[in-house]
N, C-alpha and C positions, 0 to 999 in steps of 0.2 A: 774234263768233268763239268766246265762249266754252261757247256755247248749241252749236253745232257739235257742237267738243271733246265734251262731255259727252254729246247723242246717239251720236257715233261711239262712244265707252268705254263705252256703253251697249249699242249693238248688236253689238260685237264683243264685250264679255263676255256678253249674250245668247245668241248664236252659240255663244260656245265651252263656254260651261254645257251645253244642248240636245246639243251633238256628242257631248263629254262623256259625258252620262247616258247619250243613243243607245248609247253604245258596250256600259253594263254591262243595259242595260232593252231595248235592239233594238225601240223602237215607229216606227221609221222604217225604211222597208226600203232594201237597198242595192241600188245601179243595178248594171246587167249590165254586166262588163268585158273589154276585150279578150283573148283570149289572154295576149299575152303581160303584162299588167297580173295577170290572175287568176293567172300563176305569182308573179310577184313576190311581189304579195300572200299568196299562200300558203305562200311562204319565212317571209315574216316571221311569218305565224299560228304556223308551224310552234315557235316559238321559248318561244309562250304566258307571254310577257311583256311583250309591246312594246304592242300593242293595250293590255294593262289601264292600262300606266305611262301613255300616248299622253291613254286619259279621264282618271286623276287629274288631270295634267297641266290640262289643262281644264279638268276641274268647279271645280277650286283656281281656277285664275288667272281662269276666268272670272266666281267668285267675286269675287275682287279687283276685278276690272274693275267688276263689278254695284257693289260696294259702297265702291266710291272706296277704296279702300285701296292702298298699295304697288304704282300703277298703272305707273312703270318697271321696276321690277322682274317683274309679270305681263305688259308689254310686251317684254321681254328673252328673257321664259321659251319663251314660247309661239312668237318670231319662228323656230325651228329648224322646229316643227312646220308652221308653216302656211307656209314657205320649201319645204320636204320636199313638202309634199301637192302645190304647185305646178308643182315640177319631177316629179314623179309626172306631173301631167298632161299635161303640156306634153309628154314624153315617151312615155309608155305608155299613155295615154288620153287624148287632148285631146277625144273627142265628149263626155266627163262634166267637164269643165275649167266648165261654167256653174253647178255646184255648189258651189264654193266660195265 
């Protein structure tokens, strides 16, 4: 069980490092979204705060995650974001929903 645990805080702080960096370095390209996802989305661009806070957010805790460190508290953090991008898809985009 504990071999598990430790793969899983491995590839979800993997994950959320990679998403992360993507956000400030863009060597991942983003999928085509629907209308009305691509307004959403552009609301919040619109703001040019949320997206940079979103990778900190990430590269930090997925930090934490990579390096066993204050893994409830990186688990705490990050559960708003990846709760959000969910209900994003579920809602306004479920054909990109197998990206998460």
């Amino acid at each position: 069980m504990k071999s598990i645990t430790t793969i899983s805080r491995f590839i979800l702080g993997l994950i959320l490092f990679v998403l992360g960096t993507n956000g400030f370095l863009n060597f991942m390209p983003y999928p085509e979204l629907s209308p009305a996802a691509g307004a959403f989305m552009g609301a919040i661009a619109s703001t040019k705060i949320i997206f940079p806070l979103i990778g900190i957010i990430e590269i930090i805790f997925g930090l934490f995650l990579l390096f066993n460190k204050a893994v409830p508290l990186a688990l705490i953090a990050v559960l708003p974001i990846l709760v959000n991008a969910m209900i994003f898809h579920i809602s306004l985009n479920p054909e990109g929903i197998y990206l998460l």
